[in-house]
MIVEX-946706 format. One record per residue (C-alpha): x, y, z; residue number from 1. Coordinates in nm, 4 decimals, always signed. Each point is the difference from the previous one (the first is absolute). Layout:
% MIVEX-946706
node x: X y: Y z: Z num: NUM
...
% end
This chain:
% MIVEX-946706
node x: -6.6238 y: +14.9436 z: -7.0996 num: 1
node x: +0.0025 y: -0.3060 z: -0.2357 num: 2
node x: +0.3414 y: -0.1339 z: +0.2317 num: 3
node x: -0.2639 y: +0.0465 z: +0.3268 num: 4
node x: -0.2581 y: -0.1706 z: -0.1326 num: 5
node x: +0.1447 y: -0.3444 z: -0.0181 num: 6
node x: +0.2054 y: -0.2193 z: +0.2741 num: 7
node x: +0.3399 y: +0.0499 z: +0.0193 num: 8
node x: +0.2167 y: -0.3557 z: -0.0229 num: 9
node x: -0.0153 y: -0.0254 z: +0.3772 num: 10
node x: -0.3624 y: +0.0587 z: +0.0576 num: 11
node x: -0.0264 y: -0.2734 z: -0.2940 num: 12
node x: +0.2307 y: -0.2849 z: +0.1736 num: 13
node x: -0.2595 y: +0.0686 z: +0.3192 num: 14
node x: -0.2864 y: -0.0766 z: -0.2289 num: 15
node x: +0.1677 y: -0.2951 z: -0.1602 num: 16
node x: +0.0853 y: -0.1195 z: +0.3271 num: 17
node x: -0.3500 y: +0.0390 z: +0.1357 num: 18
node x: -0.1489 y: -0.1896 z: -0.3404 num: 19
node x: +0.2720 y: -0.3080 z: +0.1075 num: 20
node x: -0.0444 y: +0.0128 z: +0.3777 num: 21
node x: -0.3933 y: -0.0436 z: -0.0821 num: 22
node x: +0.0536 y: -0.2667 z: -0.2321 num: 23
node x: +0.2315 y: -0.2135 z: +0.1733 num: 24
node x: -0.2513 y: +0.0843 z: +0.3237 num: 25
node x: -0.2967 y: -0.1388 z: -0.2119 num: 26
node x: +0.2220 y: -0.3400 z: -0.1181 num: 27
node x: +0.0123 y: -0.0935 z: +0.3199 num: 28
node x: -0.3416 y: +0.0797 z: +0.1360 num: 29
node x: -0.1600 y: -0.1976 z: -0.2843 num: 30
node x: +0.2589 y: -0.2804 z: +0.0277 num: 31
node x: -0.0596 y: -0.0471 z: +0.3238 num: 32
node x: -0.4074 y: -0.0221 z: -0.0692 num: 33
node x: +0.0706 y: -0.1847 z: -0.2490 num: 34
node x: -0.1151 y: -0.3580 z: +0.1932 num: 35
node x: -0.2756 y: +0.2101 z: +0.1612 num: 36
node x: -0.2331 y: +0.0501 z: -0.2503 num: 37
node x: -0.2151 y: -0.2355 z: -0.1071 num: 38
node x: -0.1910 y: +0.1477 z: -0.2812 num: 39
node x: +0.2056 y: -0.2116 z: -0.2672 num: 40
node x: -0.0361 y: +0.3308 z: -0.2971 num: 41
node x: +0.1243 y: +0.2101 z: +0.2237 num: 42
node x: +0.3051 y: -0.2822 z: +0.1717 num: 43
node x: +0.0878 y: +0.0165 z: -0.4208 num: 44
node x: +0.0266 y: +0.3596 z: -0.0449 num: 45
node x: +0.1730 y: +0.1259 z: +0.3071 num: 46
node x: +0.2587 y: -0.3048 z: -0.0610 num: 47
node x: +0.0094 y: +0.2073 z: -0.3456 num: 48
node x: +0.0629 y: +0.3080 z: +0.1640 num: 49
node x: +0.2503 y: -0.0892 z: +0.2775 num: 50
node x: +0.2560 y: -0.0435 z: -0.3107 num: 51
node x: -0.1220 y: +0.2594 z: -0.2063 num: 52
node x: +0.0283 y: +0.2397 z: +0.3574 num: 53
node x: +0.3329 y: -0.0984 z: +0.0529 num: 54
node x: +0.1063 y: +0.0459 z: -0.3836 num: 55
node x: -0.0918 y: +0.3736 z: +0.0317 num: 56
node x: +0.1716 y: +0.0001 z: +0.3355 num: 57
node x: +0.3709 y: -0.1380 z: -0.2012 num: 58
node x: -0.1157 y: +0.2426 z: -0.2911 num: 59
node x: +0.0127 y: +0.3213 z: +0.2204 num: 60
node x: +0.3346 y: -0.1307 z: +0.1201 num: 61
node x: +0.1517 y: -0.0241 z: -0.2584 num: 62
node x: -0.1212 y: +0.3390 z: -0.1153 num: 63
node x: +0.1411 y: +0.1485 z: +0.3962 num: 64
node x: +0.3701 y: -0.1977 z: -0.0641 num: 65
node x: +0.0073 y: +0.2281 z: -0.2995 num: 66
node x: -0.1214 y: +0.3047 z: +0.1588 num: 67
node x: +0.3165 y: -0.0602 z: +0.2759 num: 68
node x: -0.2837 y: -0.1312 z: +0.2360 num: 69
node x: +0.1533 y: -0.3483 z: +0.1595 num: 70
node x: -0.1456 y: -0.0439 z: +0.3357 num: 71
node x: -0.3748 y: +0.0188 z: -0.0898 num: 72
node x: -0.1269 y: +0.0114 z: +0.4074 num: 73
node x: +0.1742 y: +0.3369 z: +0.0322 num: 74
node x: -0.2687 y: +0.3138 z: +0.0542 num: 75
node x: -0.2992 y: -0.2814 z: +0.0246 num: 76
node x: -0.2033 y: +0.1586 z: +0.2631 num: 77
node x: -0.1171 y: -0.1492 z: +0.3218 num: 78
node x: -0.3193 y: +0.0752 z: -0.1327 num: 79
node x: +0.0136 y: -0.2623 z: -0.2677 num: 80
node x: +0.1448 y: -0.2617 z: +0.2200 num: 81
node x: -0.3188 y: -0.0096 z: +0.1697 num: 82
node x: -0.1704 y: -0.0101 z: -0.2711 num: 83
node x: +0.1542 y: -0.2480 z: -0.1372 num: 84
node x: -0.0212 y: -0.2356 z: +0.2986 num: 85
node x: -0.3748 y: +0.1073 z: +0.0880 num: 86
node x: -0.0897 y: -0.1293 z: -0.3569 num: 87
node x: +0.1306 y: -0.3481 z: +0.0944 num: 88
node x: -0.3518 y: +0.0330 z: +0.2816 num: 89
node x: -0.2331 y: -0.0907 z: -0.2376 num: 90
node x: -0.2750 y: -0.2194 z: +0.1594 num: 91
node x: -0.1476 y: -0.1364 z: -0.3191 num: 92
node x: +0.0102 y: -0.0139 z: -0.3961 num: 93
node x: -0.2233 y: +0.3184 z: -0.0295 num: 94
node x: +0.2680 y: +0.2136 z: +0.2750 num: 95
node x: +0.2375 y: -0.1222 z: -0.2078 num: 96
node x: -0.1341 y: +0.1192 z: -0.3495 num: 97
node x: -0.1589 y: +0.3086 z: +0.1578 num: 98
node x: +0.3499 y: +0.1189 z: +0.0937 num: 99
node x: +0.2870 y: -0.1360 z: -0.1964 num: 100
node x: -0.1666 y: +0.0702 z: -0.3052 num: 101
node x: -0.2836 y: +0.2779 z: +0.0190 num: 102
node x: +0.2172 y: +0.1906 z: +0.2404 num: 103
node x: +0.3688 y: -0.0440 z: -0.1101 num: 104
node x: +0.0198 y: -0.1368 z: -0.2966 num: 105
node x: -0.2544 y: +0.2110 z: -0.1507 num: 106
node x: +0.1929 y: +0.3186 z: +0.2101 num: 107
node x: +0.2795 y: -0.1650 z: -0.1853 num: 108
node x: -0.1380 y: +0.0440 z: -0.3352 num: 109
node x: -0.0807 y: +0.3253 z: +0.0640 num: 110
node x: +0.3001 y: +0.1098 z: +0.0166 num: 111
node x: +0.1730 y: -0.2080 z: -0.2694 num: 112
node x: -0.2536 y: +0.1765 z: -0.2263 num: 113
node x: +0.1218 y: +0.3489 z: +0.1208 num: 114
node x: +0.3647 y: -0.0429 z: +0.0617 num: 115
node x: +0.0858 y: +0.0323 z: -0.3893 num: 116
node x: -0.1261 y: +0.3464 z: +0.0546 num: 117
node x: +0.1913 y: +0.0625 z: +0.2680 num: 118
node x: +0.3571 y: -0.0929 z: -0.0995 num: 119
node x: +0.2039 y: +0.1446 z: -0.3053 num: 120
node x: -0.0484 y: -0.3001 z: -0.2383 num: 121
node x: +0.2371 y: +0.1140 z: -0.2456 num: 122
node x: +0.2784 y: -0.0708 z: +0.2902 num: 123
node x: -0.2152 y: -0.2395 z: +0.1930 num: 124
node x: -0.1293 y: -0.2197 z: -0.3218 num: 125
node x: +0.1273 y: -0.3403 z: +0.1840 num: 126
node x: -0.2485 y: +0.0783 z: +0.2499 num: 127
node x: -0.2575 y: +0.0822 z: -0.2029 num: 128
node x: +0.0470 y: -0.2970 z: -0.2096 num: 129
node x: -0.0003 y: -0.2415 z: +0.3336 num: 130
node x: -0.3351 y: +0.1814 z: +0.1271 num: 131
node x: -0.1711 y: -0.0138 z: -0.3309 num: 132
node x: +0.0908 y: -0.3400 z: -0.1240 num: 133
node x: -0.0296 y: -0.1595 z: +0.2727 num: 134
node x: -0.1425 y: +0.1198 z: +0.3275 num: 135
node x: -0.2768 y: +0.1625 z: -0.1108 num: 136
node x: -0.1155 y: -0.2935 z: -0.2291 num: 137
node x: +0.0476 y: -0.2080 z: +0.2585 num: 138
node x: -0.2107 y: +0.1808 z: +0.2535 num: 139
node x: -0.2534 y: +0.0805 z: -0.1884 num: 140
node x: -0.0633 y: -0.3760 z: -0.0618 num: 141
node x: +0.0473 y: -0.0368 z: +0.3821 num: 142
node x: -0.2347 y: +0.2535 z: +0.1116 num: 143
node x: -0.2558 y: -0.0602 z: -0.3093 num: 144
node x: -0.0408 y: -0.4020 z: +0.1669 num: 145
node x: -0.0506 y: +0.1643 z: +0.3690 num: 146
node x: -0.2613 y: +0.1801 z: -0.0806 num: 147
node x: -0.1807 y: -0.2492 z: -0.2128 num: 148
node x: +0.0422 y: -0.2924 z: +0.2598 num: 149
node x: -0.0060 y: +0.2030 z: +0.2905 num: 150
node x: -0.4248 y: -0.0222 z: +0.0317 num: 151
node x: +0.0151 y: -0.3521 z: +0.0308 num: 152
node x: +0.2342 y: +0.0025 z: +0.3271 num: 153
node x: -0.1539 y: +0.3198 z: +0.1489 num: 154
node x: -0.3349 y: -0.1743 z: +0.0332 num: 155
node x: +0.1375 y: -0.2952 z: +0.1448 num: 156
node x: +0.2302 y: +0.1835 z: +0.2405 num: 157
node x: -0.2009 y: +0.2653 z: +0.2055 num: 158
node x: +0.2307 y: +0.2380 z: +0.1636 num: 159
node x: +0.2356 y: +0.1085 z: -0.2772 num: 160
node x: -0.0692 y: +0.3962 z: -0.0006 num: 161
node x: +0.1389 y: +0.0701 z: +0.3347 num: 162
node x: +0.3315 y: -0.1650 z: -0.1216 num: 163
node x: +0.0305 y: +0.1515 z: -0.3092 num: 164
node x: -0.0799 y: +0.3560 z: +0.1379 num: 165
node x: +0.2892 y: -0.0633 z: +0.2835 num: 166
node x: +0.2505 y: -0.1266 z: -0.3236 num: 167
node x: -0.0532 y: +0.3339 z: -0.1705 num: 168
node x: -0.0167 y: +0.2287 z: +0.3087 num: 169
node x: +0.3765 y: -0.1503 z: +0.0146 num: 170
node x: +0.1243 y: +0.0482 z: -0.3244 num: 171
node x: -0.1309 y: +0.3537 z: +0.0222 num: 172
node x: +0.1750 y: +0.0444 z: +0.3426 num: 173
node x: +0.3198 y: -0.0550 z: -0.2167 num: 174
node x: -0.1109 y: +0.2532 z: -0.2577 num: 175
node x: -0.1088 y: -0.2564 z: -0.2389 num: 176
node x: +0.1743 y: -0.1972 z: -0.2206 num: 177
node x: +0.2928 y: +0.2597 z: -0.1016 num: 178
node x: -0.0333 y: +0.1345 z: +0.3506 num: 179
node x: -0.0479 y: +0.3878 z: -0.1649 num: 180
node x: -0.4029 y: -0.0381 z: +0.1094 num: 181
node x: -0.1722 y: +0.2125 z: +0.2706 num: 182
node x: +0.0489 y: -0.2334 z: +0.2900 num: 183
node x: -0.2846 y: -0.1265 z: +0.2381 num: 184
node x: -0.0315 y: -0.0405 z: +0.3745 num: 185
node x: +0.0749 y: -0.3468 z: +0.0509 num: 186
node x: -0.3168 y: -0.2118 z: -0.0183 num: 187
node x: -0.1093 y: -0.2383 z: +0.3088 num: 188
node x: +0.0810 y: -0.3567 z: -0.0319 num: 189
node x: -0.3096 y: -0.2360 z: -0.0274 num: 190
node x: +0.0081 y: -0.3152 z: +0.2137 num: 191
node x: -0.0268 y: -0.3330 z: -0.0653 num: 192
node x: +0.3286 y: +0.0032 z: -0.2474 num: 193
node x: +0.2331 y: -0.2392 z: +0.1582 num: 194
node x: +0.2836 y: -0.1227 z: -0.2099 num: 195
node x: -0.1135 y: -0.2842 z: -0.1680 num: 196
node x: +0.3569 y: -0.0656 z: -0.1802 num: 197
node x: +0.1284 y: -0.2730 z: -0.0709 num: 198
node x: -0.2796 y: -0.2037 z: -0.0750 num: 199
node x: +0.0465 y: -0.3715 z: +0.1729 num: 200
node x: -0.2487 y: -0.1649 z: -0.2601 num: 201
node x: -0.0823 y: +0.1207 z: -0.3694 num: 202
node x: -0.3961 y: +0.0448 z: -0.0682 num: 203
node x: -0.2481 y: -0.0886 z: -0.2332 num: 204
node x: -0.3566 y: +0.0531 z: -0.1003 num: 205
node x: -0.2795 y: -0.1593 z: +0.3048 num: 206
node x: -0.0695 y: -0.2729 z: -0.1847 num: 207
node x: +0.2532 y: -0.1390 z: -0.1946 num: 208
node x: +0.1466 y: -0.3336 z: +0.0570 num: 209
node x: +0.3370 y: -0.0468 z: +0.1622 num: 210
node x: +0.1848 y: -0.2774 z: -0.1488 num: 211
node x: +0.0228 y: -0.3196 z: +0.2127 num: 212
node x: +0.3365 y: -0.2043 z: -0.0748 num: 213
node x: -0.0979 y: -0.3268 z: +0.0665 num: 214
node x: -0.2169 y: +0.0244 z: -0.3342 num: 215
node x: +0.2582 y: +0.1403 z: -0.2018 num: 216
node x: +0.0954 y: -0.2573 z: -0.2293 num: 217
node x: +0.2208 y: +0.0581 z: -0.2920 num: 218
node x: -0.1024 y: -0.1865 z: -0.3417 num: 219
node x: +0.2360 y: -0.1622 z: -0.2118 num: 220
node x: +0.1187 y: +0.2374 z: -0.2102 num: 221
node x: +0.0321 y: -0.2716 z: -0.3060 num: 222
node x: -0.2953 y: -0.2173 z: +0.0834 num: 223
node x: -0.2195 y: +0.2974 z: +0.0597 num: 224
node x: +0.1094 y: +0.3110 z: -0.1672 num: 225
node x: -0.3046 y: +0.2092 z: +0.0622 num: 226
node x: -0.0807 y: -0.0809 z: +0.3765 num: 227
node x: +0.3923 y: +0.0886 z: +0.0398 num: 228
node x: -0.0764 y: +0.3341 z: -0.1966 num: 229
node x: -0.2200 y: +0.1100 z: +0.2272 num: 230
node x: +0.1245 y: -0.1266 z: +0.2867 num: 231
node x: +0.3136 y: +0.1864 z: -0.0531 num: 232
node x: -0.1276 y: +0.3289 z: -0.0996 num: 233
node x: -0.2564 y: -0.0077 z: +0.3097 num: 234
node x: +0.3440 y: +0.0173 z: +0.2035 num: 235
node x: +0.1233 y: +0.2451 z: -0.2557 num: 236
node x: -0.2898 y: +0.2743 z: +0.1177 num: 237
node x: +0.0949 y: -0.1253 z: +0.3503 num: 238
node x: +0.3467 y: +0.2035 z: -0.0553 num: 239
node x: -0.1894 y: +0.2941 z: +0.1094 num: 240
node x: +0.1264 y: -0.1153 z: +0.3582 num: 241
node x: +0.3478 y: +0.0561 z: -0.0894 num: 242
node x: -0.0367 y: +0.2974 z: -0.0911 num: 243
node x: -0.1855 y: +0.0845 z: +0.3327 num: 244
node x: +0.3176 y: -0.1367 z: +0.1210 num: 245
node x: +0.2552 y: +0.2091 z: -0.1324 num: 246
node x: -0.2164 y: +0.3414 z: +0.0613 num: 247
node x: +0.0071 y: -0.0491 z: +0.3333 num: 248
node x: +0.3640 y: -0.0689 z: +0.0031 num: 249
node x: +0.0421 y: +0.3215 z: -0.2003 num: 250
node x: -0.2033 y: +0.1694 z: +0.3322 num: 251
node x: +0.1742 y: -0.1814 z: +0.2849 num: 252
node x: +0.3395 y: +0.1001 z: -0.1424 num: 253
node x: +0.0055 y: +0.3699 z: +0.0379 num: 254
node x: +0.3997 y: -0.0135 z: +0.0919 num: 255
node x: +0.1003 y: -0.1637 z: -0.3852 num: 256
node x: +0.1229 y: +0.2776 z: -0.2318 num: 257
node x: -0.2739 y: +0.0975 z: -0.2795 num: 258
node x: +0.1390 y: -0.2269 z: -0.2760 num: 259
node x: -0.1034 y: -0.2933 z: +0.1886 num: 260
node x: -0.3775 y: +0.1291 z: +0.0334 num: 261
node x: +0.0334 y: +0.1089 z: -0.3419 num: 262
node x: +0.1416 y: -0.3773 z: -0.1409 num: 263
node x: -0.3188 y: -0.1711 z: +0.2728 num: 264
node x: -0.2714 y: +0.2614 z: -0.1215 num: 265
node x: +0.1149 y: -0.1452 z: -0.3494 num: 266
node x: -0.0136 y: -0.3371 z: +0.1334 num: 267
node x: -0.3100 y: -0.0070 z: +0.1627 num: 268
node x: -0.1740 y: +0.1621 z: -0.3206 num: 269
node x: +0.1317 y: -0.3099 z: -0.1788 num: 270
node x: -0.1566 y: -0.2590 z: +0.1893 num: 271
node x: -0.3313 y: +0.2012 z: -0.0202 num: 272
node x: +0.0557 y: -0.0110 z: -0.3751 num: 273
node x: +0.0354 y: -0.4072 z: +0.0488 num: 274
node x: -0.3066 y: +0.0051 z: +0.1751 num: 275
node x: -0.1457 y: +0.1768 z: -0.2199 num: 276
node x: +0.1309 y: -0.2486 z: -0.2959 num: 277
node x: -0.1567 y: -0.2611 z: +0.2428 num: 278
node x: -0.3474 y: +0.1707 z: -0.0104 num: 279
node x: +0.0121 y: +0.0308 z: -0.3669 num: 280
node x: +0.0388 y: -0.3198 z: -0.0954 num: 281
node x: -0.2557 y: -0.1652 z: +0.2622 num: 282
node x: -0.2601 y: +0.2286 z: -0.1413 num: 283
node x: +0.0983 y: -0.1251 z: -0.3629 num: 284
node x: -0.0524 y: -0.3936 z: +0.1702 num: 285
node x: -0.3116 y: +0.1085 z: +0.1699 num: 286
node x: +0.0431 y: +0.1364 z: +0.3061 num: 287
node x: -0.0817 y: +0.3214 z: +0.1978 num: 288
node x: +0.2452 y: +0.1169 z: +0.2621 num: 289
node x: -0.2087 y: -0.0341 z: +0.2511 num: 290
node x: -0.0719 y: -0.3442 z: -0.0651 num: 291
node x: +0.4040 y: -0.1121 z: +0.0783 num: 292
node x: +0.1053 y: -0.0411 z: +0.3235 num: 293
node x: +0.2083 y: +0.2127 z: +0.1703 num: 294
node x: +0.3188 y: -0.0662 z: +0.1409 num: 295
node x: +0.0187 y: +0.2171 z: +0.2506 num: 296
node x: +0.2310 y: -0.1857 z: +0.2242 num: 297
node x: +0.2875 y: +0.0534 z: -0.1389 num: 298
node x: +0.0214 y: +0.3519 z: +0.0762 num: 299
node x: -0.1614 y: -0.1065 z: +0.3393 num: 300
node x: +0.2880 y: -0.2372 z: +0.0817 num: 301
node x: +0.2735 y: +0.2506 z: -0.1603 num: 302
node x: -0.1034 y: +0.2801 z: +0.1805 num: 303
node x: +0.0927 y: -0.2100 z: +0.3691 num: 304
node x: +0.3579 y: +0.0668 z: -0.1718 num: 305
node x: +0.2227 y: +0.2744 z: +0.0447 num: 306
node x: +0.0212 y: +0.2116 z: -0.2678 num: 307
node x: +0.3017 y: -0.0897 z: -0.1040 num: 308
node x: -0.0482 y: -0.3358 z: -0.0045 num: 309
node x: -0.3144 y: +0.0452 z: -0.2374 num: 310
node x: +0.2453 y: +0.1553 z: -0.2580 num: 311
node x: +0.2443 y: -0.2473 z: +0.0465 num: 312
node x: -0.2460 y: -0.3163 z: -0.0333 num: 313
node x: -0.1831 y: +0.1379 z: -0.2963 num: 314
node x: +0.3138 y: +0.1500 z: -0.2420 num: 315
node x: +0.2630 y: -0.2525 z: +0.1005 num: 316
node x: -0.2000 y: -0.3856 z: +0.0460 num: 317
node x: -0.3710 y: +0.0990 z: -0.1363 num: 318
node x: +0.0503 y: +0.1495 z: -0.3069 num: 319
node x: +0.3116 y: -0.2052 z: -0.0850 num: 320
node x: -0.1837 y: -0.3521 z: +0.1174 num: 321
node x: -0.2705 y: +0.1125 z: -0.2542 num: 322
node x: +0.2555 y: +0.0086 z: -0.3343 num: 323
node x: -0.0093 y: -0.3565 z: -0.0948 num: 324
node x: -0.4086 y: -0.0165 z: +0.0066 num: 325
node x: +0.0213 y: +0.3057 z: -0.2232 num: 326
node x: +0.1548 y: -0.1057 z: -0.2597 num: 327
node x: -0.1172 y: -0.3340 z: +0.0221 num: 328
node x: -0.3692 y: +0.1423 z: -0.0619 num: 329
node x: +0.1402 y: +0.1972 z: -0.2663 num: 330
node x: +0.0936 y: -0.2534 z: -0.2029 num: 331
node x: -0.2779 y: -0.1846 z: +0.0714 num: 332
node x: -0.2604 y: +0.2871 z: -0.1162 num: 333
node x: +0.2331 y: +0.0389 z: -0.2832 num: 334
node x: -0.0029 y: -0.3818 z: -0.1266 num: 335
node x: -0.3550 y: -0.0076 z: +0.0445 num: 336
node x: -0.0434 y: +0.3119 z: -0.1831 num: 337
node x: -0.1378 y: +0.2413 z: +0.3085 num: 338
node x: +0.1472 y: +0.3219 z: -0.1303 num: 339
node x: -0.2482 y: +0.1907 z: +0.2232 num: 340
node x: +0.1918 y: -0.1936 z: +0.3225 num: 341
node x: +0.3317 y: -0.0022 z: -0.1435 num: 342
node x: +0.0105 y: +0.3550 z: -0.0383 num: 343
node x: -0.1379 y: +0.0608 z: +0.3643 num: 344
node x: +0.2509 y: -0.2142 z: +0.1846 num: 345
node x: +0.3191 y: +0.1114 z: -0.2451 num: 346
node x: -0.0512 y: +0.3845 z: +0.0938 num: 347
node x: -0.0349 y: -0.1313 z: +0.3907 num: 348
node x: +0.3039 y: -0.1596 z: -0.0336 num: 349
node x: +0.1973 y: +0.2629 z: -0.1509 num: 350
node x: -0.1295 y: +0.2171 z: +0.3007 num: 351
node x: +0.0762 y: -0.2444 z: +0.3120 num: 352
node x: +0.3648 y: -0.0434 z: -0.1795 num: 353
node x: +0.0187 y: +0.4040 z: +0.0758 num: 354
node x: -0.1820 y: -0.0735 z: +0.3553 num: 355
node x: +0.2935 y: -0.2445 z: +0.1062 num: 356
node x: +0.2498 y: +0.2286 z: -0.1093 num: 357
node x: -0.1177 y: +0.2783 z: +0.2271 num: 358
node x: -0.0373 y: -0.2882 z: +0.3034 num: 359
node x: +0.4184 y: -0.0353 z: -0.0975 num: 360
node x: +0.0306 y: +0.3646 z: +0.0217 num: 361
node x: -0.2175 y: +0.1050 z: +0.2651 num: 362
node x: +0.0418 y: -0.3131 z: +0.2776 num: 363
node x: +0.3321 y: +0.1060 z: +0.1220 num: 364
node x: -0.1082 y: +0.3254 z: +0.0494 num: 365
node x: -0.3698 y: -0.1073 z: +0.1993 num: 366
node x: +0.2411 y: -0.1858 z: +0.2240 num: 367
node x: +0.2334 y: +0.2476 z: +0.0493 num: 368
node x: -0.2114 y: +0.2910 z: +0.0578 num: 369
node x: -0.2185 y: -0.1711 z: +0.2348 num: 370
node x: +0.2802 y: -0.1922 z: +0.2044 num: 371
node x: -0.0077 y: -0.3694 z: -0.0837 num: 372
node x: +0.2975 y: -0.1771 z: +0.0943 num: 373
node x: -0.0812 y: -0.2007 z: -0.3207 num: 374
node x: +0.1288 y: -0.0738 z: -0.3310 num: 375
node x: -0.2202 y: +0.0307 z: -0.3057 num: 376
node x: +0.0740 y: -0.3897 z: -0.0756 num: 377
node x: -0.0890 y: -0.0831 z: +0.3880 num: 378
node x: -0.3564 y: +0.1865 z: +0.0108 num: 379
node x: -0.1059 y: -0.1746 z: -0.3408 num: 380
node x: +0.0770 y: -0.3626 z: +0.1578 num: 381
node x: -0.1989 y: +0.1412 z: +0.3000 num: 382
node x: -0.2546 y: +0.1077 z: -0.1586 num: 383
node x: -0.0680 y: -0.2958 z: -0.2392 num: 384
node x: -0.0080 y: -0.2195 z: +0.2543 num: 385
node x: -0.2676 y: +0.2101 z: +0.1717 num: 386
node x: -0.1834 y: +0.0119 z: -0.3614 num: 387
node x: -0.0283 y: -0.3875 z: -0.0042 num: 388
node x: -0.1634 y: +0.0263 z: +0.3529 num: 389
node x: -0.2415 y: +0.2661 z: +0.0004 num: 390
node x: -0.0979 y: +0.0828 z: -0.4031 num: 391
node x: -0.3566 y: -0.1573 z: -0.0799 num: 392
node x: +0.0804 y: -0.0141 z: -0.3378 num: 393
node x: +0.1256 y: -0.3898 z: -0.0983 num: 394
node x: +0.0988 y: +0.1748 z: -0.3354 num: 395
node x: +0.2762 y: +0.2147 z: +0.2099 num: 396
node x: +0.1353 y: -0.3131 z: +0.1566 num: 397
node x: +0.0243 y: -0.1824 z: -0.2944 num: 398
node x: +0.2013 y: +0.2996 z: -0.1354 num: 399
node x: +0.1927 y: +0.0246 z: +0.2953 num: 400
node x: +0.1194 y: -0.3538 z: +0.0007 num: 401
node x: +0.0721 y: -0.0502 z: -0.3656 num: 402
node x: -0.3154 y: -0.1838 z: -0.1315 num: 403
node x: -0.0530 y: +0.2308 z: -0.3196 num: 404
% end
């Protein structure tokens, strides 16, 4: 009876399989809403969560390559795909809360919580460990924000219920989460859910002010070390758009194999993080983020690039261009004694030396996959010369032609 009670090693690699599918499905449905939402708490968090989404995705695996489980899409019902792809139809912030968190990720949690029960964790423990240390932490975090933020974007977003009800009529469809759940007569679409993917232009808070490039002015960084501070950090926060960047890459890339979503969910997660760095250190001078202005055309002008092209610009001529300025700010901060700065820009050098690796890696393979009769040295001459022409930021061409 005890042997009955519990799943046998193939009903667990289903499961496991399931728990992946889901996570790798909610990756890219937040990475591609990434640019879309414009409450900036919630822009942070979800840039949080694409990473930590796709970590629990690698995770379960690893945990299927050692259960003799290699091709991870095997046994994934139909169901699921449309699930998956339907959660992508989001209209708003609140559709997209409403459903990717209080419907699957907290279906998710669910289930981590119970699947300890279900498996023999004196064979199983490297599951157990996995689901305990990690994915249940981590989505209890996840789901915990949701429902604390989610009143704020409900009010502001009329609608939301029908969505969320047509989400989890879907999921239940596919016999929940694990798929072992009384399923449901399929549930009736509600209208007005037209894919909105991939955003064209990144959004912000009504309101707040859009930079304007003929004002930006950078201050000498020796004859005026404070208006340089802040003038660089105020462009620091402003990395936010590159990370808007690379999550919809991470969406309009669907034919890459998983380790390259898994190195970009990384990737964009960093750049939040340098936003983030950027925000922290304004607020320390002064400022609120809603007070600096946005540059929200660079992810404008990037996105009238193929998506390729975006990866290839940004790993292999952005982040490189930048190097020089980075550690000449360093050592600035540091002979002036800004430890605060110093530290900021040394870890966000560290990471864009791990972000110009994967451009070396991954290039090749972006051209190859999507048919470019192009070599990876060809497209980053092409597409620096279209940087010096079309970015608004002077700092960028200055990079670009050697002035740092």
């Amino acid at each position: 009876m005890e042997a009955q009670s519990r799943l046998t090693i193939e009903q667990n690699v289903l499961v496991l399989k399931r728990y992946a599918f889901l996570e790798r499905s909610l990756t890219r449905t937040l990475a591609g809403w990434l640019a879309g939402v414009p409450e900036w708490e919630a822009k942070n968090l979800i840039g949080l969560h694409i990473w930590e989404s796709a970590d629990a995705a690698e995770a379960l695996h690893g945990r299927l390559r050692e259960l003799r489980a290699h091709n991870f899409e095997r046994g994934i019902s139909d169901g699921l795909h449309t699930l998956a792809r339907e959660l992508d139809c989001a209209a708003h912030t609140a559709d997209l809360i409403a459903t990717a968190y209080l419907v699957v990720k907290k279906a998710l949690l669910a289930a981590y919580r119970a699947h300890t029960g279900l498996t023999w964790e004196e064979f199983d423990n490297p599951t157990v460990k996995i689901i305990r240390e990690k994915l249940i932490d981590t989505t209890e975090k996840q789901v915990a924000w949701a429902e604390a933020f989610f009143p704020e974007v409900a009010a502001r977003y009329p609608g939301w219920e029908a969505w969320q009800a047509y989400i989890a009529g879907l999921l239940a469809v596919d016999g929940g989460v694990t798929g072992a759940e009384p399923r449901q007569e399929p549930p009736a679409r509600p209208a007005g859910h037209a894919l909105l993917l991939p955003w064209k232009t990144c959004q912000r808070m009504p309101g707040w002010p859009i930079f304007d490039p003929d004002t930006d002015v950078e201050p000498d960084r020796q004859a005026e070390p404070e208006a340089h501070r802040l003038w660089r950090f105020k462009h620091y926060l402003n990395e936010m758009t590159a990370a808007e960047t690379l999550a919809s890459i991470l969406w309009m890339t669907p034919e890459m194999p998983w380790e390259f979503h898994y190195n970009v969910a990384r990737h964009q997660w960093d750049e939040v993080r340098h936003s983030q760095l950027g925000q922290l250190r304004v607020q320390q001078l002064g400022l609120q983020v809603s007070e600096v202005p946005q540059v929200v055309q660079i992810y404008n002008v990037m996105m009238t690039l193929p998506a390729v092209d975006q990866y290839a610009l940004l790993t292999t001529v952005i982040e490189p261009n930048g190097m020089p300025e980075k550690v000449a700010n360093r050592e600035h901060w540091e002979k002036i004694a800004d430890e605060v700065s110093a530290a900021a820009v040394s870890y966000d050098w560290s990471d864009e030396n791990f972000h110009i690796r994967w451009g070396q890696k991954w290039t090749p393979v972006l051209l190859q996959t999507y048919g470019y009769n192009e070599t990876p040295e060809a497209i980053k001459a092409r597409t620096e010369a279209w940087l010096l022409e079309n970015t608004p930021v002077k700092m960028q061409k200055r990079m670009a032609t050697g002035e740092y």
